[in-house]
C-alpha positions, 0 to 999 in steps of 0.5 A: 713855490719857487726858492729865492736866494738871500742875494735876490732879496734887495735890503730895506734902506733902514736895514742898509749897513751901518757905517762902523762908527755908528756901530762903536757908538751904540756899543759905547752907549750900551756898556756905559748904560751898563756900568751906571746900572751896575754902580746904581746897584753898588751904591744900594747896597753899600748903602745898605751895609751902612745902615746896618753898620749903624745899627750895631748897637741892636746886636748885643742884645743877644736873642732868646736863641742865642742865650738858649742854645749858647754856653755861658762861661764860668768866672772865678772872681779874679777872672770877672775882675781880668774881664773888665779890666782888659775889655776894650769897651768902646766910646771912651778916652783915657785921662791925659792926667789923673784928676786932682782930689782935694787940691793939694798936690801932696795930699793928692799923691799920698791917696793916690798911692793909698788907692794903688795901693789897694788895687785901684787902677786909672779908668777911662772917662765916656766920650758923650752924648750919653743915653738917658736911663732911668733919670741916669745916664749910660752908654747906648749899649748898656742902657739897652742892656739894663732895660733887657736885664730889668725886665727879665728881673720882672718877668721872674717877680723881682723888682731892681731899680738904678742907684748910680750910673755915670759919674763925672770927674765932678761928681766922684771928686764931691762925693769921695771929698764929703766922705774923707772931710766926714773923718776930720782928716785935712790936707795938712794931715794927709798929706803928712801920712797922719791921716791914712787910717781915715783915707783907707776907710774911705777908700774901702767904699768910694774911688777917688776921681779917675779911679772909679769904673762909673767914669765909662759909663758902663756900670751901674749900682742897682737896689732891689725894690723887692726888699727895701728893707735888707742890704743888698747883698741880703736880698732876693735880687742879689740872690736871683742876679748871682746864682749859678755864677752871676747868669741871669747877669751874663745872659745880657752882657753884664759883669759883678764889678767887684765879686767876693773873693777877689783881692786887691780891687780897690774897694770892698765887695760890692754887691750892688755894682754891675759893668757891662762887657756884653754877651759875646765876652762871657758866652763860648 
């Protein structure tokens, strides 16, 4: 069979050379293609990022892994108190000023400095909505941090129920002023410095408004429904929330508020009381 030379071939007119301008087009045409594919797939994924973004508050419920296989930190009990109060917990305000007490301005500033005094400190105030817990109300992230800690209470055969969670300024305010006018003391009184007796004995239990830890939102009082009959500090779920310095607390984020042996705290020690810092503060 004969060659035949390209040059004998004659070119099908729609294989005819195109002019340049219609080649810049077309390539025009492909890059911009190109680029919305590319922006399409940009737009996914940041999408993506987002959502897991709002997912967060998922994270700090910590796995079975990571409690398994991470080591948890040692606390004294100046230690716990220093945790919580340099956390920079999320979803709250500070006070522009403290909140009135009794509405004497005298008799507010003399059991201010009386709580200062014992190492009351002002607190933040949680930036709602909240989270319905257990007829309370929490911050999302310590309201799953309660669920997790209750039932690995149960799984272990104890039973813990929820006594106080958040607290307004309102509710603190009530509940501080039934105790102090419980003593007899007045305004005139206190205010005077003849009544501190009285505010002190008061102060040894409840924080004035302002002043109390409930504000954020992240702590909690607990009763131990496994025996109802002993105090707190006597009971098997205290027993089971504080062995080996407070771990099955630490396993799901949560702190004692007041420890025994810490000094200048403001109240006594409270058994009973919580605050969440999450895992990653009191893990290595």
């Amino acid at each position: 069979m004969p060659l035949i030379t390209p040059k004998l071939i004659k070119q099908p007119p729609s294989l005819k050379k195109r002019p340049v301008g219609l080649w810049l087009f077309i390539v025009a045409c492909i890059v911009v293609v190109g680029l919305f594919i590319v922006k399409l797939t940009d737009n996914k994924h940041n999408t993506a990022v987002v959502s897991t973004a709002t997912d967060v508050v998922e994270t700090v419920i910590p796995s079975e892994q990571a409690i398994a296989t991470r080591q948890l930190k040692n606390f004294t009990a100046t230690e716990f108190v220093s945790l919580y109060n340099k956390y920079a917990y999320p979803n709250v305000k500070e006070f522009d000023i403290s909140p009135p007490i009794t509405g004497d301005q005298a008799a507010d500033e003399k059991i201010r400095t009386l709580a200062v005094a014992r190492g009351y400190i002002g607190r933040s105030i949680a930036i709602p909505p909240l989270t319905d817990t257990d007829n309370y109300q929490l911050q999302e992230r310590a309201a799953l941090a309660w669920h997790e800690l209750s039932s690995a209470a149960k799984t272990d055969k104890h039973s813990i129920s929820l006594t106080a969670a958040f607290r307004t300024i309102e509710d603190q305010r009530e509940l501080f002023n039934n105790a102090l006018y419980a003593t007899g003391a007045t305004k005139a009184a206190i205010a005077a410095s003849k009544a501190d007796t009285a505010v002190n004995g008061v102060l040894n239990r409840i924080a004035v408004p302002g002043y109390t830890r409930h504000h954020s939102g992240y702590t909690v009082d607990i009763s131990c429904d496994s025996d109802p009959s002993v105090v707190f500090g006597a009971s098997s779920c205290f027993t089971w929330l504080s062995k080996n310095n407070y771990e099955n607390c630490k396993k799901y984020g949560w702190i004692p508020s007041y420890p025994k042996g810490a000094s200048q705290q403001g109240p006594e020690p409270e058994e009973w009381e919580y605050s969440w810092v999450g895992f990653e503060a009191v893990s290595e």
